[in-house]
C-alpha positions in Angstrom: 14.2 30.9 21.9 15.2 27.1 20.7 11.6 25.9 21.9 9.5 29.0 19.8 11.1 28.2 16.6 10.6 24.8 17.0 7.0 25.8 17.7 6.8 28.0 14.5 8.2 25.0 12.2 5.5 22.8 13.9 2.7 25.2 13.2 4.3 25.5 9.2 4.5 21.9 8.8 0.9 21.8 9.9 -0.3 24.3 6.8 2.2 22.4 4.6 0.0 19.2 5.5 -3.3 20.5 5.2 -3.5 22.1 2.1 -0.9 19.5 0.8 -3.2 16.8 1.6 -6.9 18.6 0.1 -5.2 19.0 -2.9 -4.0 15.2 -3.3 -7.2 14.1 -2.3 -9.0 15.8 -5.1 -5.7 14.9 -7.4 -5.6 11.0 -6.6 -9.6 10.7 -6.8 -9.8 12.6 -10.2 -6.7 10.3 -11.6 -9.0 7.8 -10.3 -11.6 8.3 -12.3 -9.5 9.4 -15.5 -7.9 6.1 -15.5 -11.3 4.3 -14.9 -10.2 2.3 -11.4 -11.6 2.1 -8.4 -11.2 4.8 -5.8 -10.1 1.7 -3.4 -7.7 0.5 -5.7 -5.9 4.4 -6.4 -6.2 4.2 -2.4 -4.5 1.2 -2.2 -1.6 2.2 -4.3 -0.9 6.1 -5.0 -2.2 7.6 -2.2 -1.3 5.0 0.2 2.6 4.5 -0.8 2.5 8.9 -1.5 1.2 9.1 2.4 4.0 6.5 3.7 7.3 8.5 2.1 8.1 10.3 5.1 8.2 7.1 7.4 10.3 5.4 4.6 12.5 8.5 4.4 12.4 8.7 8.8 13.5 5.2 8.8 15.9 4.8 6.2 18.2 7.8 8.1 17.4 6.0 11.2 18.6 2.9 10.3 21.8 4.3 8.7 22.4 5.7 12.0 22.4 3.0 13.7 18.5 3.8 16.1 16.8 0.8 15.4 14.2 1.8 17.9 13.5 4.4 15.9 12.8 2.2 12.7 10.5 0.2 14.1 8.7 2.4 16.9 8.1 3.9 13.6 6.4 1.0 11.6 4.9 -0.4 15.1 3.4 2.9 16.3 2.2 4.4 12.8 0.4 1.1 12.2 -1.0 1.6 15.4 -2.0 5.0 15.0 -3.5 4.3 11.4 -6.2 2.2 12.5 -7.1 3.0 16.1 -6.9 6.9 15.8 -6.8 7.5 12.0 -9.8 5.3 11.1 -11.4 6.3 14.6 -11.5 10.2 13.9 -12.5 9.1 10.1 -15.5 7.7 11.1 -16.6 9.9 13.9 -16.2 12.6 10.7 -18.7 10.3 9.0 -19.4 6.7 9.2 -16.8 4.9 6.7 -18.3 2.3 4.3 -16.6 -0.5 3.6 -16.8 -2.9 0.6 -16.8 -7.0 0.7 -13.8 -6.9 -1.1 -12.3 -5.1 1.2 -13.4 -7.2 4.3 -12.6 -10.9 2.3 -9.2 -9.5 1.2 -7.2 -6.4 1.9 -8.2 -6.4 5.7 -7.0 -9.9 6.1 -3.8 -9.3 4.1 -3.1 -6.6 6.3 -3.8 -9.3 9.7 -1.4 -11.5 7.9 1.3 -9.4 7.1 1.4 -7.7 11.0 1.7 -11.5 11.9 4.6 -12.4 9.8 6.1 -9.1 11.3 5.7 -10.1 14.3 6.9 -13.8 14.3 10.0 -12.6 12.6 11.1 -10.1 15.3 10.0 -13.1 18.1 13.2 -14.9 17.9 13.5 -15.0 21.4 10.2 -17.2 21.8 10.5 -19.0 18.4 13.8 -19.9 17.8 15.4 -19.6 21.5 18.2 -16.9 20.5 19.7 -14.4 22.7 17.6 -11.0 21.3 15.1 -10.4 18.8 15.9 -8.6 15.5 14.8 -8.5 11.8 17.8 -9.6 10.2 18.5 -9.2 6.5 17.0 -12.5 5.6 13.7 -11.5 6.8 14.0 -8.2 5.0 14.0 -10.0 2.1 10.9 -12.4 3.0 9.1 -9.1 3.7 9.4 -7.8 0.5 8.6 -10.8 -1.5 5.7 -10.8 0.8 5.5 -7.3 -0.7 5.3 -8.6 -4.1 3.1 -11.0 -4.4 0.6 -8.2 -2.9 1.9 -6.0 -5.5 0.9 -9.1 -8.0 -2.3 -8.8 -6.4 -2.8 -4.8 -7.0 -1.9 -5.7 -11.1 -4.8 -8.1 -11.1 -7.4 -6.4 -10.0 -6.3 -3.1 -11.7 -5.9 -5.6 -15.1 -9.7 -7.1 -14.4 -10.5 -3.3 -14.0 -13.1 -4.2 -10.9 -16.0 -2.2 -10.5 -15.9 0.4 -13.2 -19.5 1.1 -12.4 -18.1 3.1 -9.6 -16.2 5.1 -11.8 -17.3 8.8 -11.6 -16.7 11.8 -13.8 -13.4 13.5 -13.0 -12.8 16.7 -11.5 -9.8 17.8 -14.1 -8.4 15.8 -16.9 -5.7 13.5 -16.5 -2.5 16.3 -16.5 -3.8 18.7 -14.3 -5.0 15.5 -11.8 -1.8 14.5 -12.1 -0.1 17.8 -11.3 -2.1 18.7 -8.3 -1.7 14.9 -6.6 1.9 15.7 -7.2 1.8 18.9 -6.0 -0.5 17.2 -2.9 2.2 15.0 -2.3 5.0 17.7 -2.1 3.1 19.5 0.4 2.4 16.5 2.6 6.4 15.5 2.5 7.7 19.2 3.3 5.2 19.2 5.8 5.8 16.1 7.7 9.6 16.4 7.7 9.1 20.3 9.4 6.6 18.7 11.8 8.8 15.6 12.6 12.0 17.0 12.7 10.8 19.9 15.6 8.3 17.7 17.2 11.4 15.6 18.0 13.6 18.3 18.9 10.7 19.5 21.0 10.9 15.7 22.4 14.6 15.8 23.3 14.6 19.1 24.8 12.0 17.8 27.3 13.9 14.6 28.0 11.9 11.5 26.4 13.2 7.9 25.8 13.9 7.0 22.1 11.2 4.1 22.2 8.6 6.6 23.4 9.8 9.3 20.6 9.3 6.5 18.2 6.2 5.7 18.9 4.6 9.0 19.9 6.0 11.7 18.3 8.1 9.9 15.4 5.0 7.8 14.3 2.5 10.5 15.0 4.1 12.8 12.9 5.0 10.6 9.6 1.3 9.6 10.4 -0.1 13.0 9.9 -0.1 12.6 5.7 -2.6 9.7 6.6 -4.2 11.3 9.4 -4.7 14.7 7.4 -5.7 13.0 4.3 -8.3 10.8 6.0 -10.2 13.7 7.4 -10.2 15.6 4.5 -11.3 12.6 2.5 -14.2 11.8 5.2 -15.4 15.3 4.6 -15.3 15.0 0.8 -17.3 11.4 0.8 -14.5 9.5 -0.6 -14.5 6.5 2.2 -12.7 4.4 -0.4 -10.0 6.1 -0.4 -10.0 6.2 3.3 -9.9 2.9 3.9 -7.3 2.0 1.4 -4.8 4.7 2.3 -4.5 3.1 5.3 -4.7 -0.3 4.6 -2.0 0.1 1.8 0.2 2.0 4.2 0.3 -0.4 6.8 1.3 -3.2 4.3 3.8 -1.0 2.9 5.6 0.4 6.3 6.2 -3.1 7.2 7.3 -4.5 3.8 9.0 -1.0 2.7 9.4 1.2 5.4 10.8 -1.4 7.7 11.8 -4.0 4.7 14.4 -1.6 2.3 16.7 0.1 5.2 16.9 -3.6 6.8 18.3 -5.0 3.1 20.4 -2.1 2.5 21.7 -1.5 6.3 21.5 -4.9 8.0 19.3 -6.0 11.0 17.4 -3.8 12.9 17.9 -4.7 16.9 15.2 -3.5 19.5 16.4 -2.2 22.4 13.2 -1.4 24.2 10.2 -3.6 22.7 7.8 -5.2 24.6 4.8 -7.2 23.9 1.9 -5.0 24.3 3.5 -2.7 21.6 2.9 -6.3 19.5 -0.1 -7.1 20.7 -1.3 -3.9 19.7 -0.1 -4.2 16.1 -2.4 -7.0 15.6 -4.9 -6.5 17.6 -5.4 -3.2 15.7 -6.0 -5.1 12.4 -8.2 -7.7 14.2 -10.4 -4.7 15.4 -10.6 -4.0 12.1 -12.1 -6.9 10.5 -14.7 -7.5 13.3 -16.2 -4.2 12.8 -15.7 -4.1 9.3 -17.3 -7.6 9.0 -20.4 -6.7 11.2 -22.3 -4.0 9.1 -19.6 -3.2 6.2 -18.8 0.3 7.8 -17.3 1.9 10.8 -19.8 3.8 12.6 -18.9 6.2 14.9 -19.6 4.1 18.3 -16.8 1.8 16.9 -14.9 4.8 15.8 -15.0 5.9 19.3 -13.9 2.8 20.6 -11.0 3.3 18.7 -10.5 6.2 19.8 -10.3 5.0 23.9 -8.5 2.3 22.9 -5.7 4.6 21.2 -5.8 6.5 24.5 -5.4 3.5 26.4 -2.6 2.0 24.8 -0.2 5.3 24.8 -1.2 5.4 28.6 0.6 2.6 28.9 3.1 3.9 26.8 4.0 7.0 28.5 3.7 5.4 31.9 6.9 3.4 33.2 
């Protein structure tokens, strides 16, 4: 009986998200055009950060109780899971062009950021200490890293790149408002039913807490950026694609890992090991070679995201 209500909030959390995410979609691009920015840069910001609550929220409580594993399986496997399977599905739905902009700067912001990440939790290598962790200190480097990206947001919505692009909106600036609220809502209530039973589901089967992290933990704060990237591939609006998940990726590891770190103390894996890393960057590498080729993401290189997602949780799932 435990397992078919768990299977019934799954399947609500699921409607939540879909309709949750058309209407912020059509919210966030008709703000977009209201405001006179760039559908990248409203990607960038409001619809990437709105798509990232639920891992904030996920880590924050993790953190507090003590499951570092949790907090950054989190981070580690929805970064993973934004490029290789989120961006791999977009562009199978239809090719995803990509900007210069984008290739010369937010893609390689993104490269950085997963390396700083990295050499922070490689204290073992680095500095010679007894266990790796993302101590306090390194919270706090994150987010300044955090800010100066932030600074870099300001600029380019201050220069007001690219109005050109700027379409007519679909409602005025209220009612776009309202429904990318409303969007929002829908994607959060969603994403906590489908986490909070997907994990139960997870438990009642017996997994490991590193596995839950970055399966069905990860998976399931991922589905705001995985439901909102198909719809948005469907509707045309590849800029706001690519820079919901860019901007999430930068803010899980400067927010969603960053925050519960300063407020909790360091986070201490338990269970990490390199390819999960690897992985991380080698994600955002992908990225930029295909992104640099053609500008766009056809759907060959979609697919190879796609076998390489299936790969890598292979490995994950397999002792």
């Amino acid at each position: 009986m435990t397992i078919m209500v768990q299977l019934l909030l799954l399947v609500i959390g699921f409607v939540f998200l879909i309709k949750g995410a058309d209407l912020f979609v059509d919210g966030a691009s008709s703000t977009a055009s209201n405001w006179k920015v760039p559908k990248s840069l409203i990607g960038l910001t409001i619809v990437a950060f709105g798509t990232s609550a639920p891992e904030l929220a996920v880590s924050i409580k993790a953190l507090a109780g003590g499951a570092s594993d949790i907090v950054l399986g989190n981070v580690v496997g929805s970064n993973i899971l934004n490029i290789l399977l989120i961006l791999g599905v977009g562009a199978l739905v239809r090719p995803l062009k990509i900007k210069k902009e984008t290739v010369r700067k937010e893609i390689p912001i993104c490269i950085l950021i997963s390396l700083i990440f990295v050499v922070l939790l490689s204290d073992t290598v680095i500095n010679g200490e007894g266990i790796n962790m993302i101590s306090r200190s390194d919270g706090l480097a994150i987010l300044l890293v955090f800010a100066v990206f932030l600074y870099y947001l300001v600029s380019m919505a201050l220069k007001g790149a690219d109005k050109k692009e700027v379409e007519k909106p679909k409602w005025k600036l209220v009612p776009s408002l309202f429904f990318t609220v409303v969007g929002l809502v829908g994607i959060v209530v969603g994403s906590n039913f489908v986490v909070d039973s997907a994990t139960e589901l997870a438990k009642l089967i017996g997994i490991s807490e590193r596995v839950i992290a970055l399966s069905i933990v990860a998976l399931g704060t991922s589905l705001p950026e995985l439901v909102t990237t198909i719809v948005a591939s469907r509707k045309g609006e590849t800029e706001l694609v690519l820079g919901n998940i860019l901007g999430s990726n930068i803010f899980n590891i400067c927010i969603v890992l960053g925050v519960p770190v300063v407020i909790f103390g360091a986070a201490i894996p338990e269970a990490f090991v390199a390819i999960d890393m690897l992985m991380l960057v080698g994600a955002a590498a992908l990225l930029f070679v295909f992104s640099a080729t053609r500008h766009e993401i056809n759907r060959l290189e979609g697919g190879i995201m796609l076998v390489l997602f299936v790969v890598y949780y292979l490995a994950v799932f397999v002792p």
